[in-house]
C-alpha positions as CSV (number, residue, x, y, z in Angstrom):
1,X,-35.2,-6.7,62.6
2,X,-34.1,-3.3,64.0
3,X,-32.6,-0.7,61.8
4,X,-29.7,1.4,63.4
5,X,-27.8,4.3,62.2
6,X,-24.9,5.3,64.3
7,X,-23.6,8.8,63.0
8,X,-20.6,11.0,64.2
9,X,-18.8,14.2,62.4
10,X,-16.4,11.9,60.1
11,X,-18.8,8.7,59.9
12,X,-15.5,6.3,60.3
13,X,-13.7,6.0,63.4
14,X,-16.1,7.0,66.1
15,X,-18.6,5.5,64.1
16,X,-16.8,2.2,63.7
17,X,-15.9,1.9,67.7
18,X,-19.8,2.7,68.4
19,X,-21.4,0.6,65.5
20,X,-19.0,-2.6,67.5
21,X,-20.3,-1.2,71.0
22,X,-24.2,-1.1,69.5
23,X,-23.8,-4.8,68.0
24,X,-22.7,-6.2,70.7
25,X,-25.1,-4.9,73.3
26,X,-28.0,-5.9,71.1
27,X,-26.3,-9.4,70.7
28,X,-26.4,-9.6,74.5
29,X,-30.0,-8.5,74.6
30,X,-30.4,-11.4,71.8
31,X,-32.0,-8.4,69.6
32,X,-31.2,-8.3,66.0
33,X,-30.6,-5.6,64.5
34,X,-28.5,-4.3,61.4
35,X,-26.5,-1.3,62.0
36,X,-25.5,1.3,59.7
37,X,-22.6,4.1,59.9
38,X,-23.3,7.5,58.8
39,X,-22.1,11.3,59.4
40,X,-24.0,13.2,61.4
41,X,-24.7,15.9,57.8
42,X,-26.3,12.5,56.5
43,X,-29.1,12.4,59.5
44,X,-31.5,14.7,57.5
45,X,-32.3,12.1,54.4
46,X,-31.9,9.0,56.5
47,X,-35.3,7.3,55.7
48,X,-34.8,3.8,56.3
49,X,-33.6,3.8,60.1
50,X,-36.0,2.8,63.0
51,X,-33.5,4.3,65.9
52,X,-30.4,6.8,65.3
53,X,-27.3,7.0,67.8
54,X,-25.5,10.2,67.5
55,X,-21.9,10.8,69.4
56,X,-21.5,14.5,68.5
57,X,-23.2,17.7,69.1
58,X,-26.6,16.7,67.4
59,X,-30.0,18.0,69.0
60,X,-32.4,15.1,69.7
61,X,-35.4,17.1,69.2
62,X,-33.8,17.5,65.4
63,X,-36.1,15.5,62.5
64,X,-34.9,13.8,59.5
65,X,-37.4,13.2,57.0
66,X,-38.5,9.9,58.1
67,X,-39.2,11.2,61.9
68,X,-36.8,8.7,62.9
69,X,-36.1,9.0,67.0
70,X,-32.5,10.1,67.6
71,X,-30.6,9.5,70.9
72,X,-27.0,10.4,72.0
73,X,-24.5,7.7,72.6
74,X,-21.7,9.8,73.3
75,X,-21.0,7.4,76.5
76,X,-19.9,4.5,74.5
77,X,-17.0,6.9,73.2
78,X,-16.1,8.3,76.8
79,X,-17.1,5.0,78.9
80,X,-18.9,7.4,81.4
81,X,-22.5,6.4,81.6
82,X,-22.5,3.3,79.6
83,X,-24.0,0.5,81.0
84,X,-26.5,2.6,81.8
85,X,-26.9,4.2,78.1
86,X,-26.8,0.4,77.2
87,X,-29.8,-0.4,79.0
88,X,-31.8,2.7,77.8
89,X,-30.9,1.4,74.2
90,X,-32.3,-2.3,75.0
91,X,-35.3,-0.3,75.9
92,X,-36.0,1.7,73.6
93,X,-35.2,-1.2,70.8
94,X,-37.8,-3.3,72.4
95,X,-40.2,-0.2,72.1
96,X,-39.3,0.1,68.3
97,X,-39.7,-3.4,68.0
98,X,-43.2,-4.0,70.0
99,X,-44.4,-1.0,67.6
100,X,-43.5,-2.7,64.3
């Protein structure tokens, strides 16, 4: 099972509308997966995550102390781009998940 962290600014409503979005397209892609909200000042002690999904201003060349891979997902809040962002995170799930 894959870990996901999706973290915003306030961790609750952006987060909650995202974390829905994520489930849901890993349902589809019959992956499981728990996912976990968080605020984007949390990414840095995040250890236990195998994938984060930022939606704010958040470099993806940024570590936390686990290394853990970071991508934005900013198009699941605006619509633009995301069935295309949706297929990029099947990807790189099944990546995470042929690694394990």
């Amino acid at each position: 099972m894959v870990r996901l962290v999706v973290a915003c600014g306030g961790g609750i409503f952006t987060t909650t509308m995202v974390s829905d979005q994520v489930k849901d397209i890993m349902k589809k892609a019959g992956i499981q997966c728990t996912v976990t909200p968080a605020k984007l000042t949390e990414i840095a002690g995040i250890a236990d995550a195998d994938l984060i999904i930022v939606t704010g201003k958040f470099g993806t060349k940024t570590n936390n102390v686990a290394n853990t891979p970071i991508i934005i997902g900013m198009s699941l809040v605006t619509g633009v781009g995301s069935e295309k962002f949706a297929e990029e995170l099947v990807q790189k799930v099944k990546e995470i998940e042929e690694a394990k």
